[in-house]
N, C-alpha and C positions, 0 to 999 in steps of 0.2 A: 654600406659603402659600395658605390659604382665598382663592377667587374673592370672595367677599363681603367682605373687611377692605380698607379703606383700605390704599393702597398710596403710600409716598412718589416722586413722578415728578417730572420738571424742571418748573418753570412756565415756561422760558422758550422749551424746546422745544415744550410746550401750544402756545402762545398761535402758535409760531412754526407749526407742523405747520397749522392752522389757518386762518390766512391765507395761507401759501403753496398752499395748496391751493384757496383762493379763496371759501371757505363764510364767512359770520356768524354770529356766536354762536347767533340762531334757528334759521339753516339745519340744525347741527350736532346741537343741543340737539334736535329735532323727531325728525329720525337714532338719536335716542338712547332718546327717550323721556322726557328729561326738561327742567327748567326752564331759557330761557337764563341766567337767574339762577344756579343753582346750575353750571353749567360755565364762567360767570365766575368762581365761587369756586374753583374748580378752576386756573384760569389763573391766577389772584391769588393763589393757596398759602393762600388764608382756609378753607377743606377738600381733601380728599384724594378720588380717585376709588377705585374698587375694581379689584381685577384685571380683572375681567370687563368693567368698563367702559374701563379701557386697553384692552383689546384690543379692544374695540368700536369707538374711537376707532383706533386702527391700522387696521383694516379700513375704514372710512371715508375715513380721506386715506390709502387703500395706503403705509401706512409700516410699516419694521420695529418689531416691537413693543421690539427693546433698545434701539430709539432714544429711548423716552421716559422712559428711568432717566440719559441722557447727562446731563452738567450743562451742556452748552449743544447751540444746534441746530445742524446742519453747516453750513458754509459754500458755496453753490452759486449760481451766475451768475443772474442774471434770467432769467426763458424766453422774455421781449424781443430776447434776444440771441441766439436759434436762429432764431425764424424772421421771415419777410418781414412787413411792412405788411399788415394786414389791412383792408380798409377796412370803417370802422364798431367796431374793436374796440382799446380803448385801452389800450395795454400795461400792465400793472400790473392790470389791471381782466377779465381775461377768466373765461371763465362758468368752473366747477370743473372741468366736465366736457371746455372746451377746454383745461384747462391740462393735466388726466389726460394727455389725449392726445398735448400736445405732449410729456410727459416720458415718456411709454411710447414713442415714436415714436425720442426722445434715447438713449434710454437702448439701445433696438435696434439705431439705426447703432452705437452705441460698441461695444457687443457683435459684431457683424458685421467692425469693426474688429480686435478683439482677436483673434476665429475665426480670422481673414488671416491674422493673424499666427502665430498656436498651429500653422495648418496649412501653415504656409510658403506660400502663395500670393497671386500677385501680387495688387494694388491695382486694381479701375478706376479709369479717369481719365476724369475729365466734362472736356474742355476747352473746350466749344463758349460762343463770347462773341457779346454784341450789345449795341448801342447806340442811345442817342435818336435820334442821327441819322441814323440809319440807315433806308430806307425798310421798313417792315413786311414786304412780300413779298419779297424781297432774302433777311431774315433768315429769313423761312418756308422758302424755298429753300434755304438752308442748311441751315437744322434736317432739312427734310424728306429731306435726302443723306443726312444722320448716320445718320436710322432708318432709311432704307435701304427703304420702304413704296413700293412702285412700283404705279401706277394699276391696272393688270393686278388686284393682289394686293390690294385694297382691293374691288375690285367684285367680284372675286369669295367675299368675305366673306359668309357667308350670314342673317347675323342681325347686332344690336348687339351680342349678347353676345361674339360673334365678333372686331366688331370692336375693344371695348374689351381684349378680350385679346391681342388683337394689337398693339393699339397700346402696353397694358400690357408687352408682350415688348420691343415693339423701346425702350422708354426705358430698361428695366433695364440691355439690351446698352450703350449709351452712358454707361455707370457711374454711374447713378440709380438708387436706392434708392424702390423706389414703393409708398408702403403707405397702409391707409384707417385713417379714423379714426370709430369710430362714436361713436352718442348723443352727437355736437355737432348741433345745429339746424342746418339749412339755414342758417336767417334768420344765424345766427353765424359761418360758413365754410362754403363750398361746396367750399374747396379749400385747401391753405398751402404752404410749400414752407419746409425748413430751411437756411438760406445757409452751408451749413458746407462744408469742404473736407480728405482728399478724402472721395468719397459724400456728398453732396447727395440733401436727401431732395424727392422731389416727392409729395406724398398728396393722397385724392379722399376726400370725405365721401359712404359706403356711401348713404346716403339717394336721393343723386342717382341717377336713373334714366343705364340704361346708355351712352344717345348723347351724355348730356350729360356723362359721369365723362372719358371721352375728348378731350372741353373742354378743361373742365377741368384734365385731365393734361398737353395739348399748352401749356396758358394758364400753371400752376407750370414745367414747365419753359423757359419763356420768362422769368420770372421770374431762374431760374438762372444762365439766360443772362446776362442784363442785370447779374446779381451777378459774375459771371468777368468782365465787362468793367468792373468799378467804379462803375456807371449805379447800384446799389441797396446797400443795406445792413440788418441788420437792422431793424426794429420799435424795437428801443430807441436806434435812432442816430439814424432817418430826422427828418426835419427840414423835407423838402416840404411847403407846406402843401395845405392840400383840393384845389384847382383844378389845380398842381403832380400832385401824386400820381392823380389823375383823366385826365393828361395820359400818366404812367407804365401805368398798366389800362387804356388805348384802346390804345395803340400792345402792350400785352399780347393783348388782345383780337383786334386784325388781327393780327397773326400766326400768333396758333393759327389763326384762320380761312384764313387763305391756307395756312398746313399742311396742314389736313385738306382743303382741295379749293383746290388748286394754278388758278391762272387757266387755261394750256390744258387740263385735266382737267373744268373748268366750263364753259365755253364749249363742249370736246366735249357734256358731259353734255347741257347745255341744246339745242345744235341736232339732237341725234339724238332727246332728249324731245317735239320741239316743243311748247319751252315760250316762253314765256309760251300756256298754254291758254285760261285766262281771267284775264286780266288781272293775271298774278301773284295769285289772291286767294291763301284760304290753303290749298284743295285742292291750286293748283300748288307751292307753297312745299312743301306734305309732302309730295308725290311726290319733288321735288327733292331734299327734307334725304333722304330712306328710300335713296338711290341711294347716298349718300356715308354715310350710318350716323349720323347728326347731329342736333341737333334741329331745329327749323322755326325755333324763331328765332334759330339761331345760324345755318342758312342766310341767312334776312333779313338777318341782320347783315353776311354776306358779301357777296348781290345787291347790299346799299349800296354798300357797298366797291368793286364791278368797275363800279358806272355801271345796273344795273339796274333800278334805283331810286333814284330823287331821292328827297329828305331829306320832303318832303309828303309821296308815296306809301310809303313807309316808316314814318311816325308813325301813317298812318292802319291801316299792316296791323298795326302794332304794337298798337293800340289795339283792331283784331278780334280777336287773336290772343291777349288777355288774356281777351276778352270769352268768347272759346271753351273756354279753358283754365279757367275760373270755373266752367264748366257741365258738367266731367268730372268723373265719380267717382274717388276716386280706387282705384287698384287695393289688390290686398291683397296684400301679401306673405306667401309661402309660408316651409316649415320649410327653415330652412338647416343642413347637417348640420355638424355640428363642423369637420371637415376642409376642409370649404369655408371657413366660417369664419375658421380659422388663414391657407389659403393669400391669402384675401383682404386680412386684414388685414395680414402681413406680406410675403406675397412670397414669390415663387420661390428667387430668392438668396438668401434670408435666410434661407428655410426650409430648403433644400439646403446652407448651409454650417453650421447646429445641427447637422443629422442627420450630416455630415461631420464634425465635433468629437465626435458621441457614438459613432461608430462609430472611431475611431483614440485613443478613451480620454481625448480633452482635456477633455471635460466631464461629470459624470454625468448618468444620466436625468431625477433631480430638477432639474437645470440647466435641461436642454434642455427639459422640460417645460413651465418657468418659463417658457422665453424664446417660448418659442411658443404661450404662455397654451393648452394642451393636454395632456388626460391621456395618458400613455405609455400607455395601450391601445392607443391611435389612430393608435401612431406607424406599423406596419405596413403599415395602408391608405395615411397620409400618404406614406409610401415608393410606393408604388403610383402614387399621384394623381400626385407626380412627372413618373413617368414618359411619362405621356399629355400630349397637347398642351392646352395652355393653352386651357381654358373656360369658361361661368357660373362666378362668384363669388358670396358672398352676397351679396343685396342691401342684406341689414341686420341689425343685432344685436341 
């Protein structure tokens, strides 16, 4: 069939491919090249697109191109219903490029799922639960067991990038799926976590600088937690309202913080620093956070917490501490090589049980390619990387 001849397609799967993907008719039509007008006529069966423009359209909302000769559109769950409460993003409504994400992310556990299975090996199990009532540091002390990150083994961590890869290690062991998701905005997600079971995904948005992915990662699986113990539920259930759900991301919030610097671990740090230097400003605050791998004001956030700061001196460092971060360049990101890339976004696990299915003939290379958004050139070296201890990741895609 000529690329240029009208081609008869579903209108229902159009229209459907379209908004589940989260673009407008503009959005789409601009992608294309051409009128929103005439790709309503397209949706509305008042004309016909060409081949080249179906497959244009495929590549745009990543869909298979048979799927748009189907005479209806599949049938598939809300993507409200993978993951946790966002705050600021309303279900039904997220940017295209969160939603990519969340169904690349979906679609990886279920794959990693199915691996298990094909290569007969066991299942992790996330068991670990928490609740509202429960005091914040209580629950840090738990989680911080599970990882098994002992003080020793944190200070001696020689950079951030270090210690996000460590801390990236020890969540994977406690049968969490940890992958990133790029090209979402900051302002959109910093972090999500998929409430699914089992394999629970917790992911860090690449953007975020190193001390802060770590957060981040400690703060989604806290999230997890609270879902194991019934305290949470999807995005498309949640019912909290603002002040409610504000009250769920604090008590998220001090935890991670009391994870990543344990109360006798701070108290050590602080009186062998002698610190307070000067007054907590915000020199002492980043010597502080650089000790623990942290940002400075997720340290602030913590000094509140143990009593080191009253809620005045706190607003006021907060208030320097924007003033200063307004007045940095920002840095630039360097070339990240493919292989970084892939391990970043998907994961060790995840990567290591592909390469386990294409090497015992469960899936071909074209598969495994697929799944780890990588050309089988690369697969070699990626066997390599492996093998090395866990390092820089990209920062961004």
């Amino acid at each position: 069939m000529p690329v240029t001849a009208p081609v008869p397609v579903s209108t229902a799967v159009l229209v459907w491919a379209r908004t589940e993907s989260g673009y407008s008719l503009e959005q789409v039509a601009d992608k294309l090249g051409v009128k929103a007008e005439r790709l309503g006529e397209w949706e509305s069966g008042e004309r016909q697109p060409t081949m080249r423009q179906v497959e244009s359209l495929a590549r745009i909302y990543h869909r298979p191109l048979s799927l748009f000769f189907q005479p209806n559109p599949p049938a598939v769950p809300s993507l409200a219903m993978e993951y946790r409460r966002l705050p600021g993003v309303v279900p039904g409504a997220e940017s295209p490029e969160l939603r990519l994400a969340i169904r690349k992310m979906s679609a990886r556990r279920e794959t990693m799922l199915q691996l298990l299975v094909e290569l007969g090996e066991s299942m992790p199990v996330f068991d670990l639960t928490a609740h509202l009532s429960e005091a914040p540091a209580a629950v840090a002390q738990r989680l911080r067991a599970a990882l098994n990150v002992s003080p020793d083994e944190q200070q001696a961590w020689a950079n951030e990038w270090q210690a996000w890869a460590a801390w990236r290690t020890a969540v994977e062991q406690i049968g969490v799926l940890v992958f990133q998701f790029p090209k979402v905005p900051l302002e959109e997600a910093r972090g999500l976590s998929l409430l699914r079971t089992p394999l629970p995904v917790a992911a860090v948005n690449p953007k975020e600088i190193p001390e802060a992915r770590a957060f981040t990662l400690i703060h989604e699986v806290v999230h997890l937690m609270l879902s194991g113990g019934q305290e949470e539920v999807p995005a498309a259930r949640e019912t909290r309202d603002s002040a409610a759900w504000a009250e769920v991301e604090r008590f998220a919030e001090e935890t991670a913080s009391h994870t990543l610097a344990p109360e006798p671990m701070l108290a050590q740090e602080v009186r062998s620093g002698g610190f307070p230097r000067n007054g907590w400003d915000i020199g002492d605050v980043r010597s502080l956070a650089r000790r623990f791998k942290i940002t400075p004001l997720a340290m602030a956030t913590r000094l509140r917490a143990s009593g080191y700061f009253d809620w005045s001196h706190y607003q006021n460092w907060k208030r320097g501490w924007e003033i200063y971060v307004s007045g940095l360049k920002p840095k630039k990101s360097g070339f990240a090589h493919p292989i970084d890339m892939a391990l970043g976004r998907a994961g060790r696990p995840f990567t290591r049980t592909v390469l386990e299915a294409l090497d015992a003939n469960r899936i071909t290379a074209v598969n495994a390619a697929r799944y780890l958004d990588l050309k089988f050139e690369h697969f070699e070296k990626l066997k390599a990387a492996l093998t090395k201890r866990p390092g820089a990741e990209a920062a961004d895609e």
